[in-house]
C-alpha positions in Angstrom: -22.0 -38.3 26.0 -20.4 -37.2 22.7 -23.2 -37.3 19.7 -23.2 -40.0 16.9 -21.8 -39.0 13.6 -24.3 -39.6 11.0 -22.9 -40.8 7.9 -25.1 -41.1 4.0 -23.9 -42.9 1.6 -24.9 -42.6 -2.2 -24.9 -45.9 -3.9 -24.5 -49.4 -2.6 -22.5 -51.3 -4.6 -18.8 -52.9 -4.1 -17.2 -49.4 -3.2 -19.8 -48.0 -0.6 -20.8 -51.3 1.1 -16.8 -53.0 0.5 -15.3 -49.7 1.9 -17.0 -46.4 2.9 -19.8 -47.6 4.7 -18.0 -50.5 6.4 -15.4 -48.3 7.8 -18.5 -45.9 8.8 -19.7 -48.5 10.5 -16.1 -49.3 12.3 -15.8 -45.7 13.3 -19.2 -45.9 15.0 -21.4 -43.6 13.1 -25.0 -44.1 12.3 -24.5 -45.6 8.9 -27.7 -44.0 6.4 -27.3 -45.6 2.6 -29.6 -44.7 -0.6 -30.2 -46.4 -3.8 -32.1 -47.1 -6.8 -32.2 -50.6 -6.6 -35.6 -51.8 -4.8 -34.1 -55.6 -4.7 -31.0 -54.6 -3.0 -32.7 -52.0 -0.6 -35.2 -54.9 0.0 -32.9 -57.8 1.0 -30.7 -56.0 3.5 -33.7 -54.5 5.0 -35.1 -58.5 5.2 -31.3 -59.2 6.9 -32.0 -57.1 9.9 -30.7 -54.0 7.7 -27.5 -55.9 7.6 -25.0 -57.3 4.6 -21.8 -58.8 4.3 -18.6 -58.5 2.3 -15.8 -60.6 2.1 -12.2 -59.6 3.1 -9.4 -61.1 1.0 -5.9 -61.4 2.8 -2.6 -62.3 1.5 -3.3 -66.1 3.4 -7.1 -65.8 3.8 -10.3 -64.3 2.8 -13.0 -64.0 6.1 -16.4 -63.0 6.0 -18.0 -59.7 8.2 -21.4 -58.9 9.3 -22.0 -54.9 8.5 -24.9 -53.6 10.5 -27.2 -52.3 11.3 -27.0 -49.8 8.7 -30.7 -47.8 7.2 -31.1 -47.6 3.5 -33.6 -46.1 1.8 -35.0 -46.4 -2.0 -34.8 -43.2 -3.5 -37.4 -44.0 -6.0 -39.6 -43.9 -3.3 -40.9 -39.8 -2.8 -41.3 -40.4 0.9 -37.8 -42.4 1.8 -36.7 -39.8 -0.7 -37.0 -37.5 2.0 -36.0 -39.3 4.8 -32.4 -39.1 3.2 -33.0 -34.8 2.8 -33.6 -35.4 6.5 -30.4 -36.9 7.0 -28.8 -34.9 4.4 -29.5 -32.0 6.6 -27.9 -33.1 9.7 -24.6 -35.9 8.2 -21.2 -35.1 9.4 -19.6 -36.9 6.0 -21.7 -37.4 2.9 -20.1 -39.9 0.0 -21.3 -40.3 -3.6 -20.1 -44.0 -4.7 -21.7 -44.9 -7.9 -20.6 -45.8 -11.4 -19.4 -42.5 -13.6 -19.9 -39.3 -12.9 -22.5 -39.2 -15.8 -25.5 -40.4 -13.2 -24.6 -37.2 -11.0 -27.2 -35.3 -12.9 -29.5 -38.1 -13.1 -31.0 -37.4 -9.7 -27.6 -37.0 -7.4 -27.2 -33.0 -7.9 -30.8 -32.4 -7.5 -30.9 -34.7 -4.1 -27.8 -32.9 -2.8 -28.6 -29.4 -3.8 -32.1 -29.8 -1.9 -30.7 -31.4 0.9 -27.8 -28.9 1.6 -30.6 -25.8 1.3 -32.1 -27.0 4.6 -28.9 -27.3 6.6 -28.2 -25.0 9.5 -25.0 -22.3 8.1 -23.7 -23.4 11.4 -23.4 -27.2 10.9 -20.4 -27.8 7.9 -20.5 -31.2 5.8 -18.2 -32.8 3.7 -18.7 -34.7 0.8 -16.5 -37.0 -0.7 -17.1 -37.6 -4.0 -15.3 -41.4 -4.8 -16.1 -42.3 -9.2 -12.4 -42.4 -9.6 -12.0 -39.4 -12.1 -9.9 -37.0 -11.7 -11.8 -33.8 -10.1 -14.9 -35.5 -9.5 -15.7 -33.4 -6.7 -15.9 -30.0 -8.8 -17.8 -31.9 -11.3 -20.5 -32.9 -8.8 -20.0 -29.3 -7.1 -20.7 -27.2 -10.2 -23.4 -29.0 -10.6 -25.1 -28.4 -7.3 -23.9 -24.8 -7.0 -24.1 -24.2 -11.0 -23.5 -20.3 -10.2 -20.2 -21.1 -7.9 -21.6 -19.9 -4.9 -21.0 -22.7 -2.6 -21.6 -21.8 0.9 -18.8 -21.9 3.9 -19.7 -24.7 5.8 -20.2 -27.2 2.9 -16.6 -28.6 1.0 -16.3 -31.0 -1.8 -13.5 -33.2 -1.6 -11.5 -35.3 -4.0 -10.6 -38.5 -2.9 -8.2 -41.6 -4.3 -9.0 -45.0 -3.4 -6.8 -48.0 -4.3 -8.5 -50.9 -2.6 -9.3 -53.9 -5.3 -12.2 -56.0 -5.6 -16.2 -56.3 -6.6 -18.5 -58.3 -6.8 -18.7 -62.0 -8.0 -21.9 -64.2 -9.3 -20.4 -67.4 -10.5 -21.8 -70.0 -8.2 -18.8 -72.1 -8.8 -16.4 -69.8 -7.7 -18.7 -68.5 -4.6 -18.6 -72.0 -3.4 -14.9 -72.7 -3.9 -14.2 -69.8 -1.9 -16.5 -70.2 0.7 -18.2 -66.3 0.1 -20.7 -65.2 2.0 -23.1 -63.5 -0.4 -24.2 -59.7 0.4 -27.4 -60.9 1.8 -28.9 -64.5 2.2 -31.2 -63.9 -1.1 -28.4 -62.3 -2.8 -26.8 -64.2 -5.9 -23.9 -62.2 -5.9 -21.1 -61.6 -3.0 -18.6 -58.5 -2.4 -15.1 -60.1 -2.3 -12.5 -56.6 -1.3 -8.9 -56.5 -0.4 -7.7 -55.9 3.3 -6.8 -52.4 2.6 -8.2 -48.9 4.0 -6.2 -46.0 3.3 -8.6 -43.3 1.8 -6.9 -39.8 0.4 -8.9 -37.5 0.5 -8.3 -33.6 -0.6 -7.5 -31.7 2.6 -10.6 -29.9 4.2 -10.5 -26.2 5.6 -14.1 -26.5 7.0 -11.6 -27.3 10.8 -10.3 -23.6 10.4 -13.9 -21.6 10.8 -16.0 -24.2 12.1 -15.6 -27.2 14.6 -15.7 -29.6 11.6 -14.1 -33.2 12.3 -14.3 -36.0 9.7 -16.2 -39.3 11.3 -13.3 -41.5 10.1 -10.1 -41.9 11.9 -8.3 -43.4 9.1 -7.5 -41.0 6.3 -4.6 -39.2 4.8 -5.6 -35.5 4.3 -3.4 -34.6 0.9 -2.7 -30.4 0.4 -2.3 -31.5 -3.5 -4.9 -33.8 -4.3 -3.7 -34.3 -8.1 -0.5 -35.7 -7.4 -2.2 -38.7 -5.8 -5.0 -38.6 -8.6 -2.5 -38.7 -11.1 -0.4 -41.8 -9.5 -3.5 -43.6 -9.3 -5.1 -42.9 -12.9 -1.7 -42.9 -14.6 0.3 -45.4 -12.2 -2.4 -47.8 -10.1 -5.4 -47.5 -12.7 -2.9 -47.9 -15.8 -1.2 -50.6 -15.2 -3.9 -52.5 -13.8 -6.1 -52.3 -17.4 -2.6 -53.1 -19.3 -2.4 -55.9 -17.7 -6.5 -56.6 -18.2 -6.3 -56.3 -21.4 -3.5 -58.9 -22.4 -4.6 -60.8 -19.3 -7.7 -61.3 -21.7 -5.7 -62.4 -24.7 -4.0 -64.7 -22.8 -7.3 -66.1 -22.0 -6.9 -65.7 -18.0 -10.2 -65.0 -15.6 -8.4 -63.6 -13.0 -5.4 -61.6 -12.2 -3.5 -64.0 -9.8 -3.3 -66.0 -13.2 0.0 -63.6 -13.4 1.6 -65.2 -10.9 4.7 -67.2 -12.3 4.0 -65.3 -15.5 7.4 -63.3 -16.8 5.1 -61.1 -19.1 3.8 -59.4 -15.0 7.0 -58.1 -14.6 8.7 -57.3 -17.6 5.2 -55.9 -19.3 3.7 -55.0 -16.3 5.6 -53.8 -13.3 8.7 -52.7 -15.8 5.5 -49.9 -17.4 5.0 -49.0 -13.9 8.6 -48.6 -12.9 9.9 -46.9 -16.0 7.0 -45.6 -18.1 5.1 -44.4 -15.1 7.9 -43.4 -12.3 9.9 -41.2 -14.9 7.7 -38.7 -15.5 6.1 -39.1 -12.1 8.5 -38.6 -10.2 9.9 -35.5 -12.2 6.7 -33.7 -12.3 6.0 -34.2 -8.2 9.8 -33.7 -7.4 9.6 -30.4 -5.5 6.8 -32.2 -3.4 7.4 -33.9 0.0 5.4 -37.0 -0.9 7.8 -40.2 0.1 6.5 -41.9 -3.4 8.4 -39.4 -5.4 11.6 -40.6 -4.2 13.7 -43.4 -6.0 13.3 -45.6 -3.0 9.4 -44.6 -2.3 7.9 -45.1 -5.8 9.8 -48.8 -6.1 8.7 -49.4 -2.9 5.1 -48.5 -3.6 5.2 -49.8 -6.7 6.1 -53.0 -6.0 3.6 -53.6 -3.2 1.1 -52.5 -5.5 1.9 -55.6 -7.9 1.8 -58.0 -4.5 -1.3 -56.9 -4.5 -2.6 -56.6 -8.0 -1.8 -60.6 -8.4 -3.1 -61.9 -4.5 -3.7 -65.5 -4.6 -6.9 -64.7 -2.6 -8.6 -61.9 -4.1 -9.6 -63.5 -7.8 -9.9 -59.7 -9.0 -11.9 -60.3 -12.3 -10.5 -59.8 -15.8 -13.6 -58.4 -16.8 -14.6 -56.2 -14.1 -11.0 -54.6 -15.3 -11.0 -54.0 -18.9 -15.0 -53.4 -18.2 -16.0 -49.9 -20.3 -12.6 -50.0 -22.7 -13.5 -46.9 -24.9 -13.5 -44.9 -21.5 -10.2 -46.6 -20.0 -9.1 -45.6 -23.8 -10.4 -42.0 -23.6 -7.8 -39.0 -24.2 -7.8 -37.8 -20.7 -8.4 -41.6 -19.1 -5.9 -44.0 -18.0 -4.1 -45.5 -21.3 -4.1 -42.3 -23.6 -3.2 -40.2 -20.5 0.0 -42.0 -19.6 0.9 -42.6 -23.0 0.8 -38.7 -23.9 2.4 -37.7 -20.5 5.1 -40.5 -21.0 5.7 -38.8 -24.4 5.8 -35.1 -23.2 8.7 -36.6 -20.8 10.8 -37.7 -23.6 9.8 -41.5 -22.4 8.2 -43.9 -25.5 5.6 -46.0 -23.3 6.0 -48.9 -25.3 4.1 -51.5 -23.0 1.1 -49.2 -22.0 1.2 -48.8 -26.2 0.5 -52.7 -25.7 -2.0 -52.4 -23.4 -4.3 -49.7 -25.9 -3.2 -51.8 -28.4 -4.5 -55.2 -26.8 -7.7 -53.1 -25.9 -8.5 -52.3 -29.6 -7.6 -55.8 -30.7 -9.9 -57.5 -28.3 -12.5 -55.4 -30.0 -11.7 -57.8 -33.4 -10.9 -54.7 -34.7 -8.0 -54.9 -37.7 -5.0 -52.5 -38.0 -6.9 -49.2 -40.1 -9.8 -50.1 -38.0 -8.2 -49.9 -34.8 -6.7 -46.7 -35.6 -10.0 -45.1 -36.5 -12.0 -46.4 -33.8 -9.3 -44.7 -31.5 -9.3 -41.2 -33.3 -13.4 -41.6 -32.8 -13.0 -42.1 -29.1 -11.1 -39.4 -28.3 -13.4 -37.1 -30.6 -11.7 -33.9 -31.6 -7.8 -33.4 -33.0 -5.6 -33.2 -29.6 -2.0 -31.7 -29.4 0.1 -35.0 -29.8 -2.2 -37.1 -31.1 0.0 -37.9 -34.2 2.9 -39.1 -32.1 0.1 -41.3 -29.8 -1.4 -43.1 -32.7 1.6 -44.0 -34.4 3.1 -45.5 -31.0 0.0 -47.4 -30.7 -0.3 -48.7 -34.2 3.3 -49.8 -34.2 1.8 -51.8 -30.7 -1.0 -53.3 -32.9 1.0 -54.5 -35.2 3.1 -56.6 -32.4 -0.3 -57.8 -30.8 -1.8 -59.3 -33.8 1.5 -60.9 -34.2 1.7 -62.2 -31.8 -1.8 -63.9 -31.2 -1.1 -65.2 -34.4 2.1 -66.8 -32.9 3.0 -69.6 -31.0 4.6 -67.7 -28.3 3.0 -67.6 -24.8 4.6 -64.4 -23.7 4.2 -61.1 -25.4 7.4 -59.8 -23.5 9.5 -62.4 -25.1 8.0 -62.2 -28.5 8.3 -58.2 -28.5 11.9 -58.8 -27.6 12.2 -60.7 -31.0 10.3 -57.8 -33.1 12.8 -55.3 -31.0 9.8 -53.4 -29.8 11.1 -53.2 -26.7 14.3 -52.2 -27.8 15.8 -55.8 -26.8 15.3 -55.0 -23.0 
């Protein structure tokens, strides 16, 4: 009989129990997950260590039992070590918590210990999934400071583009019939029916009989080409659209639908400002996306799912954090100073940073400023950047001060979008 792959899972929130550990659990592995959070670790231990998350469809959203599953407090010294335990012996190991900020708030130290004990013979990988852009090296470096990670243990990247989180409002819980995470839980997991993990290709196959416990990922050679689609496609779109979505006073993103401003603002940045210098940069690659054909293709199923009627992505769970989505190297900076380096003027992400600022009630010198003090030092570029996205504030407080519902139509009038 062939022996149970042991999955641990750092973190429980929307991404580990809405995705990682759920597909564990699909792919039959003894599912192991660790938190801080004595209440959560509580009530799924009280539900027969079980929880639930909803599914959200393009015609439904269904409910699904995960379990049993074992999670453990890691507050608690002595369930502490009963993850080092399983540490020592998992197959895949996924962090899936915030920002990489709380790796060295316990994470490194747990890993680092735990990875000691392991037999040289037995390899691990570990999937680092806080959606920035090297992640894995971050949290590496930090377990093996002097570099001198050992050959049967691999840190991967990984890109994941599912959509979803958690809601609270009771209201909305009812009208959508969610089943909350456990029966004492106030809040419920509401994710998109979608599964396809990248993850940065292990070698751990080549010198050991290493074989990943799920069945359903795409193994990339060049990781960054799908990090970068994500951070400055998938990621940068999504909080441009937040962000005005906000102004316009919507809740949700399926508010878009009918909307002109979604396409024109929206998929026309991820078409034009995104795909040009995209495309040109990953050119030489064999990734279908990269093509004309691919990267409209992917793009626009992206937006069919960005705006599902039954997923009620929140507003606020998008635009959550803005001085990090606003950060030089994050999502709206980045693809504004790549755009630029192209030759392309990102107008509509400019909109986006600009809307970001302005929903801060910040005025037109202040809004400047307060972006110069996020992104800290003087950067190569940053002139060019600022002056894009002042020229964008200027057509934001306009028009909020305006009569006119859509912010495509009135840029059009102020020809900030060149008349297009």
């Amino acid at each position: 009989m062939k022996k149970q792959k042991i999955y641990v899972g750092i973190g429980s929130g929307a991404v580990q129990l809405g995705l990682w550990a759920y597909y564990a659990k699909l792919s039959e592995m003894k599912v192991i997950l660790s938190d801080v959070d004595s209440v959560k670790v509580d009530r799924i231990r009280k539900n027969k260590n079980s929880y639930y998350i909803n599914i959200a469809y393009f015609d439904r959203i269904s409910s699904v039992k995960v379990g049993p599953v074992e999670i453990y407090n890691l507050n608690i010294p002595e369930e502490r070590n009963e993850i080092l335990k399983f540490i020592t012996q998992a197959n895949d190991i996924v962090t899936a918590v915030p920002n990489i900020s709380i790796y060295q708030k316990g994470i490194s130290d747990l890993l680092r210990e735990g990875l000691f004990l392991r037999k040289e013979t037995l390899p691990v990988a570990i999937y680092a999934s806080e959606n920035r852009v090297e992640a894995a090296q971050t949290l590496k470096r930090l377990v093996y400071p002097g570099d001198d990670t050992p050959p049967f243990v691999q840190f991967c990247d990984t890109v994941i583009a599912r959509m979803g989180g958690a809601h609270s409002d009771p209201w909305l819980m009812k009208k959508l019939n969610l089943t909350p995470i456990t029966p004492e839980s106030k809040e419920a997991l509401l994710v998109e029916d979608f599964d396809r993990i990248i993850i940065e290709k292990e070698h751990l196959s080549k010198n050991y009989s290493f074989d990943t416990g799920f069945s359903r990922f795409y193994a990339a050679s060049d990781i960054g080409l799908y990090e970068e689609r994500k951070l400055y496609g998938h990621n940068a779109v999504h909080s441009l659209l937040g962000f005005i979505g906000k102004l316009k006073g919507y809740k949700f993103m399926s508010e878009y639908n009918g909307d002109i401003d979604f396409g024109y603002v929206g998929v026309d940045a991820l078409l034009e400002e995104t795909g040009s210098w995209f495309k040109e940069k990953y050119r030489r690659s064999k990734e279908e996306t990269v093509t004309e054909d691919g990267y409209k293709s992917w793009a626009i199923q992206l937006c069919r799912r960005i705006v599902s009627p039954f997923l009620y992505d929140s507003i606020d769970r998008i635009i959550r954090d803005p001085e990090r989505k606003l950060g030089w190297n994050d999502r709206l900076s980045g693809i504004i100073r790549n755009a630029l380096s192209a030759g392309v003027i990102p107008r509509r992400y400019a909109l986006g940073a600009a809307a970001a600022l302005y929903e801060k009630n910040l005025t037109g010198g202040g809004a400047i400023s307060k972006l110069k003090s996020i992104w800290g030092e003087t950067n190569k570029g940053e002139e060019k950047v600022l002056k894009l996205v002042e020229e964008a504030f200027e057509v934001i407080k306009g028009w909020k001060e305006s009569n006119c519902r859509s912010l495509w139509e009135y840029s059009k009038k102020k020809n900030f979008l060149g008349g297009a």
